[in-house]
C-alpha positions as CSV (number, residue, x, y, z in Angstrom):
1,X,-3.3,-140.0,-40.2
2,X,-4.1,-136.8,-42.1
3,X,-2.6,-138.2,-44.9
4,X,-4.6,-141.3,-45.5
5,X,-7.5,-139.1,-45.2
6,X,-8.5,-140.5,-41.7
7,X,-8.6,-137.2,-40.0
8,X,-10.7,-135.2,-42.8
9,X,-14.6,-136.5,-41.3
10,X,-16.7,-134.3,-39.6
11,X,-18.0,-135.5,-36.3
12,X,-22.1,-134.3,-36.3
13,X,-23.6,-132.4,-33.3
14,X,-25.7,-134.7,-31.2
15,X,-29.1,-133.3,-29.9
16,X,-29.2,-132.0,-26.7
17,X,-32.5,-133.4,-25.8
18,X,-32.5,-136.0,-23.2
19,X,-35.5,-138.2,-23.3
20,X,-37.7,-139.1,-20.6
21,X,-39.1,-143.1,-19.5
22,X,-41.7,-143.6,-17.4
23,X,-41.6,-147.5,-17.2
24,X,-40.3,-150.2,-18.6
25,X,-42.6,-151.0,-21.5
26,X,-41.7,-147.2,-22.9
27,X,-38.0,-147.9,-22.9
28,X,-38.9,-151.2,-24.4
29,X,-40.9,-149.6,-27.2
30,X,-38.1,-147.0,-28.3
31,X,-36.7,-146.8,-30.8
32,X,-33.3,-145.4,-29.0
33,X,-33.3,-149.0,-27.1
34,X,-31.8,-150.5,-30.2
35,X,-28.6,-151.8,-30.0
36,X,-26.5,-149.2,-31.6
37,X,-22.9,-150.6,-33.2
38,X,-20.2,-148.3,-34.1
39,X,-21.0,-147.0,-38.0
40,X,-18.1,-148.8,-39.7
41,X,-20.2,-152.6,-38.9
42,X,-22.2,-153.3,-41.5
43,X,-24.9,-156.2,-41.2
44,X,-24.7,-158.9,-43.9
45,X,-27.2,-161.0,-44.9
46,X,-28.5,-163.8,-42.7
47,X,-26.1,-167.4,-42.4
48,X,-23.6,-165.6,-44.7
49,X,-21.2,-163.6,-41.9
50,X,-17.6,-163.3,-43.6
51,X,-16.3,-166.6,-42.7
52,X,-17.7,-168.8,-45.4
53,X,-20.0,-171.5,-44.6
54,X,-21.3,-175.0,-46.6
55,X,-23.8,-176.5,-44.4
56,X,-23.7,-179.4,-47.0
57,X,-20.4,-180.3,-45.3
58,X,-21.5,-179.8,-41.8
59,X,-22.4,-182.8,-39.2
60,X,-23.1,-182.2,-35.5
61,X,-19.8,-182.1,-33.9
62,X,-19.1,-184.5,-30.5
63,X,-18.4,-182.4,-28.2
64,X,-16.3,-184.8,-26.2
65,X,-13.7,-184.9,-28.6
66,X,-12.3,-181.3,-28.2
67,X,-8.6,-179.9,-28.0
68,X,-8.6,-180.4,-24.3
69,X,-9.5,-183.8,-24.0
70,X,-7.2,-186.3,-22.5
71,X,-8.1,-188.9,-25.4
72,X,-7.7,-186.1,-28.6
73,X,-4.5,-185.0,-27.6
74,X,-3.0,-188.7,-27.3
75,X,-4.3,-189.5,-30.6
76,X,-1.2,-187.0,-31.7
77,X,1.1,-187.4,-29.0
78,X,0.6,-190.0,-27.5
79,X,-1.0,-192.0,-24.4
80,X,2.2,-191.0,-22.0
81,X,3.1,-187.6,-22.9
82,X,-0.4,-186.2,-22.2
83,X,-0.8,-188.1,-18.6
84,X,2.8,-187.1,-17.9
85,X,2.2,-183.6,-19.2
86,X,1.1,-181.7,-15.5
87,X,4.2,-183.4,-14.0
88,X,6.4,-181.9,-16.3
89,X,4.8,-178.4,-15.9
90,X,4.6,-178.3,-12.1
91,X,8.5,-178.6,-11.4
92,X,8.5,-175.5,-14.1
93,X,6.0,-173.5,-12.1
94,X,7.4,-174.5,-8.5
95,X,11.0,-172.9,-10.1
96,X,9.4,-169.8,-10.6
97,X,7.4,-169.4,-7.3
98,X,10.7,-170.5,-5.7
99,X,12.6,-167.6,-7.6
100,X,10.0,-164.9,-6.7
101,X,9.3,-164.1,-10.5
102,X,6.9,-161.8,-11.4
103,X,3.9,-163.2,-12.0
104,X,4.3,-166.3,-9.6
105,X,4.6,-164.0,-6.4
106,X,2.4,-165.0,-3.4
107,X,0.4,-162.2,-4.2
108,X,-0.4,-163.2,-7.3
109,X,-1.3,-166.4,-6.7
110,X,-3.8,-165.0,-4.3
111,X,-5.3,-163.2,-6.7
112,X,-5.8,-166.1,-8.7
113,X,-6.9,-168.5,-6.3
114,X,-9.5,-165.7,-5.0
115,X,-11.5,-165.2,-8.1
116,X,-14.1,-168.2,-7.3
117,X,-17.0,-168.6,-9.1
118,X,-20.5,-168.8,-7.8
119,X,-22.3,-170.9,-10.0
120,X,-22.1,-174.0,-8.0
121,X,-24.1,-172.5,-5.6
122,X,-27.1,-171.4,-7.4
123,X,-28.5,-174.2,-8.7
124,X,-31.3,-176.1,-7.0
125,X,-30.2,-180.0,-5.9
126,X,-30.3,-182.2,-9.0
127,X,-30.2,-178.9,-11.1
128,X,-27.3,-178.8,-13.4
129,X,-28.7,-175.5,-15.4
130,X,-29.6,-176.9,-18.2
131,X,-33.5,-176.0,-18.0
132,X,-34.7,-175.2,-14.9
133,X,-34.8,-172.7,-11.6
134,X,-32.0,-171.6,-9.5
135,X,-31.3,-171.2,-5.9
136,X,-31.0,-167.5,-6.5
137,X,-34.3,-166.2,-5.2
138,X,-36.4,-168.9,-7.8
139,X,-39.1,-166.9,-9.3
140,X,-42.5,-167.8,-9.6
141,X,-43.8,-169.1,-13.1
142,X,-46.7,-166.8,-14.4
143,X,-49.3,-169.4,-13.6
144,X,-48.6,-169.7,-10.0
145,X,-48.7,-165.8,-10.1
146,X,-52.2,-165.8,-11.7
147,X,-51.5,-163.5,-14.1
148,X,-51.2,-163.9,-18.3
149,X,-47.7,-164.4,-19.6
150,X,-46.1,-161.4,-21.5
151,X,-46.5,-161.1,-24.5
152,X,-45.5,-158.5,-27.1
153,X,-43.4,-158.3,-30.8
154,X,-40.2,-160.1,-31.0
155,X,-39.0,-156.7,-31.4
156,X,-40.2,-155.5,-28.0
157,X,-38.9,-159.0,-26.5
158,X,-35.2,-158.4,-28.1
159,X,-35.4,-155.5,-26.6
160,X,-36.3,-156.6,-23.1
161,X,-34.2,-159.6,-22.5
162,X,-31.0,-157.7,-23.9
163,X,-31.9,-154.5,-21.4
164,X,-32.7,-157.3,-18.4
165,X,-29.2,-159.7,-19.8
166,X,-27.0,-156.8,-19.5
167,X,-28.1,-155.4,-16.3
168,X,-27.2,-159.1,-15.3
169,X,-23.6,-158.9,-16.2
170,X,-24.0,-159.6,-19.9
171,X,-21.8,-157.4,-22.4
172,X,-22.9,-158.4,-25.8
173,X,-26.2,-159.8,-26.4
174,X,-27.6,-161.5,-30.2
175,X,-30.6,-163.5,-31.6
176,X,-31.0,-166.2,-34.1
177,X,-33.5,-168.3,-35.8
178,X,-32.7,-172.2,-34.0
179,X,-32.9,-173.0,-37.5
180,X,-33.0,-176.5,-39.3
181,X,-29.0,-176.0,-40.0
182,X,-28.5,-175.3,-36.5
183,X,-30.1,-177.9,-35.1
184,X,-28.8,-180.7,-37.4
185,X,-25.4,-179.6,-38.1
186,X,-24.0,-177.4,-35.6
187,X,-25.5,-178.4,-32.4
188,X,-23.0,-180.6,-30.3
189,X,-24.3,-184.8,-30.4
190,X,-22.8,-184.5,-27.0
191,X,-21.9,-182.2,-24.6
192,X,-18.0,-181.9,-23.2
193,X,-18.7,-182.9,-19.4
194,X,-16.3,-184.5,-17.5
195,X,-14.9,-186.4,-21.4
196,X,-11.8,-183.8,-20.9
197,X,-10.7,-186.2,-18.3
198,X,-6.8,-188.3,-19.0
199,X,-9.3,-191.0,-17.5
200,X,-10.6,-191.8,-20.8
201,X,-7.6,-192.4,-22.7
202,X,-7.7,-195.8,-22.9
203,X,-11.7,-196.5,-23.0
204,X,-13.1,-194.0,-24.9
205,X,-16.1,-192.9,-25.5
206,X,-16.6,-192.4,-22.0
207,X,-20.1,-193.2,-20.0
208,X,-22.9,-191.1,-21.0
209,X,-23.2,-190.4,-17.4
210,X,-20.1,-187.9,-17.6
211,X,-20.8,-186.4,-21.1
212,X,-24.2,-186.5,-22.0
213,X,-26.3,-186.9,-25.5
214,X,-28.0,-184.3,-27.0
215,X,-30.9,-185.4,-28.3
216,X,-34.5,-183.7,-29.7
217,X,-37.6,-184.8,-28.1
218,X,-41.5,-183.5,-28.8
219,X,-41.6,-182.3,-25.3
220,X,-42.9,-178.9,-24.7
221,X,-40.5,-178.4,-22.1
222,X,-36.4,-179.1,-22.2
223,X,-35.4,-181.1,-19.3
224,X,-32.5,-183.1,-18.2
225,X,-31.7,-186.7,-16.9
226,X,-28.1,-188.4,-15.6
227,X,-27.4,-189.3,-19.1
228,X,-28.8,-187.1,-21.6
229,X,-29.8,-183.1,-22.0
230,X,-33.1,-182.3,-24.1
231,X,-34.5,-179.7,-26.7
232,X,-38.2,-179.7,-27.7
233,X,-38.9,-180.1,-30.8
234,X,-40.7,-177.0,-31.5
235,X,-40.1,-173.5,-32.9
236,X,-37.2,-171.4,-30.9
237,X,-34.8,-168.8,-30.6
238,X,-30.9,-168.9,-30.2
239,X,-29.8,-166.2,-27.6
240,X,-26.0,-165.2,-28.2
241,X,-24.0,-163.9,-25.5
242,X,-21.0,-162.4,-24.3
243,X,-19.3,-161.7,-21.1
244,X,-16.1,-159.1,-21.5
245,X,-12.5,-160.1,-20.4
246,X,-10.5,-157.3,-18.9
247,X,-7.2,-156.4,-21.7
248,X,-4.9,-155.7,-19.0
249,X,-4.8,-159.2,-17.2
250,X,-4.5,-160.7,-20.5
251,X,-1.9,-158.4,-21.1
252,X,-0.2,-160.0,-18.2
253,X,0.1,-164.2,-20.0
254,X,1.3,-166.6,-19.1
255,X,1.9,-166.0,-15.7
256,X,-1.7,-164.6,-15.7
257,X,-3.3,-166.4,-18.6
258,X,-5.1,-168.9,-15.8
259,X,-6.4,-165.8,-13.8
260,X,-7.7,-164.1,-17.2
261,X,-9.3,-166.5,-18.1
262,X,-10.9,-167.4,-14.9
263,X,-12.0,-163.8,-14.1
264,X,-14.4,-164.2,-17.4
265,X,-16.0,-166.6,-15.5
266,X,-17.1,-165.0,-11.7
267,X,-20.2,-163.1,-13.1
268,X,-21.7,-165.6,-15.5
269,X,-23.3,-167.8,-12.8
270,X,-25.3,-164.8,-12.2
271,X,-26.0,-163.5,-15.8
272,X,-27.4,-167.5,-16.3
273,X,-29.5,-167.9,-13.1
274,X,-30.9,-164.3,-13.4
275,X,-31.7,-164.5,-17.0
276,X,-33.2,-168.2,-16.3
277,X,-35.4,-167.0,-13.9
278,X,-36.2,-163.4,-15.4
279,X,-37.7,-165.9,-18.8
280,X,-39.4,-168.0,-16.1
281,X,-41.3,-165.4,-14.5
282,X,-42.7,-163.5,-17.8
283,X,-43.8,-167.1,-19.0
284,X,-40.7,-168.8,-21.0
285,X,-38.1,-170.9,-21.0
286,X,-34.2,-171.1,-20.7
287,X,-32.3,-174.0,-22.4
288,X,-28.8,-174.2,-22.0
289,X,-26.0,-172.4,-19.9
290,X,-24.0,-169.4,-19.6
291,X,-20.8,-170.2,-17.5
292,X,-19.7,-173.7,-16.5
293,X,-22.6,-175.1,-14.8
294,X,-21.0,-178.2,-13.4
295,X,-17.4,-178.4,-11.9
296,X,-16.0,-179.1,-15.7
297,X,-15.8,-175.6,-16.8
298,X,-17.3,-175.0,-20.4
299,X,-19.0,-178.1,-20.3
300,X,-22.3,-178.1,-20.8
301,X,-23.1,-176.2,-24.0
302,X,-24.7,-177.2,-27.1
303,X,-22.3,-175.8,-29.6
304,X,-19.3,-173.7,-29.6
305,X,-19.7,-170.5,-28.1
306,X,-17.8,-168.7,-31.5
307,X,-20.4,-170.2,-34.2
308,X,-23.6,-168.2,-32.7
309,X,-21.4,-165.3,-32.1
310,X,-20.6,-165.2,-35.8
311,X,-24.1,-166.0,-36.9
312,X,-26.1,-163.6,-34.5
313,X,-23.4,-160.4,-35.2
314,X,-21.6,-160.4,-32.1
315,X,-18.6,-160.4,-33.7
316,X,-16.6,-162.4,-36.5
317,X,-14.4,-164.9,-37.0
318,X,-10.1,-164.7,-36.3
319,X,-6.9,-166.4,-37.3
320,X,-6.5,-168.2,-33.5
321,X,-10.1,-169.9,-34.2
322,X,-10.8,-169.9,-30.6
323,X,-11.9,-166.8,-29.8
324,X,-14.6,-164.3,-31.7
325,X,-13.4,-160.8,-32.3
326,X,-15.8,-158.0,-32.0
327,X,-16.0,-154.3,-32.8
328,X,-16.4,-153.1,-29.5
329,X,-14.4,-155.3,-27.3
330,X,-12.3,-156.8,-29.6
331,X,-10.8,-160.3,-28.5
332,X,-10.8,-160.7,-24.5
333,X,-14.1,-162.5,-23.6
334,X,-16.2,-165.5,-23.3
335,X,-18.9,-166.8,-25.5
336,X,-22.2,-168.9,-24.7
337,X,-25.8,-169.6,-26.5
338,X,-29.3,-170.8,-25.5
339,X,-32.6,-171.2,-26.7
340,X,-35.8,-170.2,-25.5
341,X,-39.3,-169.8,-27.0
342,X,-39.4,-166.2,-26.2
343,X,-39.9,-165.3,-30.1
344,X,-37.4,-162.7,-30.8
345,X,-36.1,-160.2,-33.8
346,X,-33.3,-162.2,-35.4
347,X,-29.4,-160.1,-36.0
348,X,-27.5,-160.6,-38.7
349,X,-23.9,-161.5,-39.2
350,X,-21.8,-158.4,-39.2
351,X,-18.5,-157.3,-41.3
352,X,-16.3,-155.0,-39.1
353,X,-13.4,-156.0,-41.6
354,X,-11.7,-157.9,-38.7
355,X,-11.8,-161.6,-40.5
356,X,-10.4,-160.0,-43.1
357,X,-7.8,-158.4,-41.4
358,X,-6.7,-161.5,-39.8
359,X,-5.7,-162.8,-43.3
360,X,-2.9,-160.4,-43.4
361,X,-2.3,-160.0,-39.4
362,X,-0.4,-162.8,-38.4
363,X,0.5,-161.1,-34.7
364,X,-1.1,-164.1,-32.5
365,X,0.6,-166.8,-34.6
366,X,3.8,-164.5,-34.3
367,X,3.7,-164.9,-30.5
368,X,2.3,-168.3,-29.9
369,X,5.1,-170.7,-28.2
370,X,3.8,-173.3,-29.0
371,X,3.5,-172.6,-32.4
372,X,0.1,-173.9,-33.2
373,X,-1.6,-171.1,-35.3
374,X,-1.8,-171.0,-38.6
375,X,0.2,-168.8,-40.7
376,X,-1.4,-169.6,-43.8
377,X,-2.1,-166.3,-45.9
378,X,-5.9,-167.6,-46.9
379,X,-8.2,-170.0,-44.6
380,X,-9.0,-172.9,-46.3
381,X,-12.2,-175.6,-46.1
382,X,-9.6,-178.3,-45.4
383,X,-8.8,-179.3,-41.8
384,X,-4.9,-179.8,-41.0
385,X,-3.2,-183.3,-40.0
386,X,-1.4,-183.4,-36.8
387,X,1.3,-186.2,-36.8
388,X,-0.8,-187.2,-40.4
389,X,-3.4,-188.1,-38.4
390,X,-6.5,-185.9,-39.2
391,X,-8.2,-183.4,-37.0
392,X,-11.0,-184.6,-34.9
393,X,-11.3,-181.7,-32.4
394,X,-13.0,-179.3,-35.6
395,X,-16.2,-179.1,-37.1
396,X,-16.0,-179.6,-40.9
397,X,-17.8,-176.7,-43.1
398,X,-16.2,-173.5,-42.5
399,X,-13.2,-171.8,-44.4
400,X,-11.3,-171.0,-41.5
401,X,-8.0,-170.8,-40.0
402,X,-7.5,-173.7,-38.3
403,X,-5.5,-174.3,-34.9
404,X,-4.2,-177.2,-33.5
405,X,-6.6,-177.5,-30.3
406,X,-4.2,-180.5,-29.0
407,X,-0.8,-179.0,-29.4
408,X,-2.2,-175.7,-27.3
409,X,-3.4,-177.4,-24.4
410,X,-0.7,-180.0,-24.0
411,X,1.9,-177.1,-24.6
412,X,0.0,-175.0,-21.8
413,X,0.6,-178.2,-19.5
414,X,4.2,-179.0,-19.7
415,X,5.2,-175.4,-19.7
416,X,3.6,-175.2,-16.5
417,X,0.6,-172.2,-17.7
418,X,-2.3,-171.4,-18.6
419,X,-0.5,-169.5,-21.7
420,X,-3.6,-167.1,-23.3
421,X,-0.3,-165.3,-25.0
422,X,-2.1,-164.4,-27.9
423,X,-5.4,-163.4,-26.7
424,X,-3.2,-160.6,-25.0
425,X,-1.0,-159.8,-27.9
426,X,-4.2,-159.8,-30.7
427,X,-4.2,-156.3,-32.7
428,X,-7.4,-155.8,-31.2
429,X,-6.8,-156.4,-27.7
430,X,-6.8,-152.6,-27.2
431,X,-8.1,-149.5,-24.7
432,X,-11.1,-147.9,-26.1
433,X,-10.7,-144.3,-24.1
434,X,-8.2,-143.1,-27.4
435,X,-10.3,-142.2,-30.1
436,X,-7.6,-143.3,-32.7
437,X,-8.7,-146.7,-31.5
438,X,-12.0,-145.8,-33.1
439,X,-10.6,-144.4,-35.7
440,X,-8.4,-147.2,-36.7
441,X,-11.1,-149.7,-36.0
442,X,-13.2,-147.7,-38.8
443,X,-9.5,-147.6,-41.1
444,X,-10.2,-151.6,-40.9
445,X,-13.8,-151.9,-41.5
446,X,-13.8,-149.4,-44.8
447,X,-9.9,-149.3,-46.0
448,X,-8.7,-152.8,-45.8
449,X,-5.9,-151.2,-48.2
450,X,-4.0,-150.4,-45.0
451,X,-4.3,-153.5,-42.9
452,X,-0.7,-154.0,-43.4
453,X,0.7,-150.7,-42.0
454,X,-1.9,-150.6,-38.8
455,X,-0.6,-154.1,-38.2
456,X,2.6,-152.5,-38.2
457,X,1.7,-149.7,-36.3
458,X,0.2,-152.0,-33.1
459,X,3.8,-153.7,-33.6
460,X,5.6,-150.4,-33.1
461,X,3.8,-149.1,-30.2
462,X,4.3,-152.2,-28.2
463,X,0.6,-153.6,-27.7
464,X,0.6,-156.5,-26.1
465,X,2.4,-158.4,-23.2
466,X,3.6,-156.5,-20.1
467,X,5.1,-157.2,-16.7
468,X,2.7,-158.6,-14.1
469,X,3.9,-157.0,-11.3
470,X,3.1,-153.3,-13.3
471,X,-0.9,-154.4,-13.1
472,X,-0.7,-153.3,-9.3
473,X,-0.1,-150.1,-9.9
474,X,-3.4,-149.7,-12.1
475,X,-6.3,-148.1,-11.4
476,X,-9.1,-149.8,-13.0
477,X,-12.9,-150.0,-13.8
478,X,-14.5,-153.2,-11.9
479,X,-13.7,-156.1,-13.0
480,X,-10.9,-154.5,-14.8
481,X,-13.5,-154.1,-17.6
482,X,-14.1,-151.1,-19.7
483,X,-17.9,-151.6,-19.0
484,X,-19.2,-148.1,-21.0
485,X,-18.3,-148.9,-24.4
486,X,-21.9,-149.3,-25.2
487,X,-23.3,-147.0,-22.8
488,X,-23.6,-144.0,-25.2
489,X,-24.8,-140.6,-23.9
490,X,-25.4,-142.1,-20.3
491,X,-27.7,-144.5,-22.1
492,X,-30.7,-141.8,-22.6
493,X,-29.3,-141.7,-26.6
């Protein structure tokens, strides 16, 4: 480290004044209520984040047809395959259980099967959480108080919602302009719903009672019906958000890849009923979910999760496409948007040097099984064929690396897992207590000259996968979550 100059910097003294808040609107008006990013991420200019975007090529994506979907996968394998693929797996999985492996011990399966979620419970009867009030003590609306709405710079408001959204559970939290380009081209023509379904295979597309239209309307309000999910036509604000995974249970895939990815799921009912009704109460509106809001997980969302991330500067792009890497918590999460009419302070896109990294990491495509990331050296505006049939699961307009959505998800069904192999074995997929992390983060941001020997490095000291049965032994932070990353000086700094 010496040698590459990494451990030459000077670390500044930090005041040892602590201020003082009497109420909310003080901390609001701060200017140490900022969100405060590591120093290496610098802010780039607005709809130009480091993956490269032509909005000429863009169209609103259906959401029905993504890599999960009974219908898109049979397009490339094939009708029987894909409805056989679950009774391939379960013999697999029975095997193990039967064997007592590691992983697939009672225990284990407990743990899995006791991280429920709570968001079916929340919502009021004939609420689906689109726009709306919960279950979870339903606030009153400003006018049924008697009292004005708040009001105050989108500044202040930034400030408040991401203050309130991460008291709620939220971990990262970014704003955007619901631009003309959003609304138009990256905005989903339909939802996901219940299309994921092997039902559909053979009479697709399916009812718009199961995946619904999104359509515009000059309403003042958004609303749902049975077939179709509504955004007013009027000026609004795209809310970003992310909820932390924990490192170690991904760490733990595929014998824990199901669990992982479940446990990013137990607080967002909250963090979307108590940020639905904390807008309804000062006077605005909520549009859209965080969490899975019906019993088809991640199916009811506008667009994918990763685009506002990338746009707002929550994170950037990465070589496995599926999820969004950022500074902080690296790749272990889950990503969701909504609009509102709260006007807020845009963010801009952000370059931590971790898309660029990914062009010469290849660790994720390394360890995939089922051998369905790209190891191209550059990402490319063409989308790949699968079985020379074309790739309908992707949106068109990005220079990305490009997955193959269907080959993942059928893979994770015959082998009888969940897999989430590589969200475990990413380079960034690492503790934050050590401040080489920090400091090698910062090497990546500034120094790209040595992506190739850190990539080397997290090769040598054995990141990624480890036994399941060690995870017992750890003592973690709830939720297995390092939850103080951005709680800096006991958040008075």
């Amino acid at each position: 480290m010496k040698a590459i100059g990494l451990l030459g910097a000077g670390i500044g003294g930090a005041s040892l004044v602590t201020p003082v808040f009497h109420d909310m609107d003080e901390l609001i008006g701060s200017s140490d209520a900022s969100w405060k990013r590591p120093w290496y991420v610098k802010e780039r200019e607005f709809d130009h984040p480091t993956i490269e975007i032509d909005w000429d090529m863009m169209k609103r994506h259906d959401g029905r047809l993504q890599g999960q979907a009974g219908y898109t996968k049979a397009q490339y394998y094939g009708k029987d395959r894909v409805v056989n693929a679950n009774a391939v797996g379960a013999p697999l999985q029975k095997a193990r259980q039967d064997a007592n492996q590691s992983g697939y011990r009672l225990r284990d399966d407990a743990l899995y099967a006791g991280a429920t979620t709570t968001n079916t419970i929340q919502r009021k009867p004939g609420d689906f959480g689109w726009a709306g009030e919960f279950n979870l003590a339903p606030t009153k609306t400003p006018e049924q108080l008697g009292v004005p709405k708040w009001t105050g710079t989108p500044e202040e408001a930034s400030k408040m919602l991401r203050a309130a959204m991460r008291v709620y559970g939220a971990s990262l939290v970014g704003y955007g302009e619901f631009t003309s380009e959003i609304r138009n081209k990256a905005v989903f023509s339909y939802e996901k719903g219940g299309a994921n379904s092997n039902s559909y295979i053979d009479k697709w597309p399916p009812p718009e009672s199961v995946a619904r239209p999104i359509v515009y309307e000059n309403v003042d309000t958004g609303y749902e019906t049975s077939t179709k999910l509504v955004i007013p036509n009027k000026e609004m604000w795209e809310v970003s958000v992310s909820t932390q995974g924990s490192n170690e249970l991904f760490r733990r895939s595929p014998a824990w890849g199901g669990f992982a990815n479940r446990n990013t799921f137990m607080n967002v009912g909250n963090i979307n009923a108590c940020t639905q009704n904390f807008l309804r109460m000062i006077g605005y509106q909520k549009i859209g979910v965080v969490g899975n809001a019906t019993p088809n997980q991640d199916a009811t969302h506008f667009f994918a999760g990763g685009a506002g991330a990338i746009l707002n500067g929550l994170g950037e792009a990465s070589r496995q496409q599926l999820y969004t890497i950022s500074p902080e918590y690296g790749a272990p999460g889950r990503l969701y948007d909504f609009v509102t009419d709260l006007p807020l302070a845009p963010n801009k896109p952000i370059d931590a040097g971790i898309f660029r990294f990914c062009h010469t990491c290849q660790k994720c495509a390394n360890n995939c099984p089922a051998e369905v990331i790209s190891f191209e050296k550059e990402p490319s505006w063409e989308r790949p064929t699968v079985n020379g049939k074309a790739a309908i699961w992707t949106v068109q307009g990005t220079k990305a690396f490009i997955m193959n959505g269907p080959g993942c998800s059928l893979w994770a069904s015959e082998s009888g897992s969940s897999c989430n192999i590589c969200w475990g074995e990413c380079t960034f997929t690492v503790n934050h207590g050590a401040m080489i992390h920090d400091v090698v983060k910062s090497t990546i941001a500034t120094t790209p000259l040595f992506n190739g020997f850190l990539f080397s490095m997290a090769e040598t000291f054995e990141y990624g996968q480890k036994d399941p049965e060690s995870w017992w032994d750890l003592e973690l932070p709830f939720y297995g979550q390092d939850s103080n990353v951005l709680s800096r000086h006991g958040a008075y700094r």
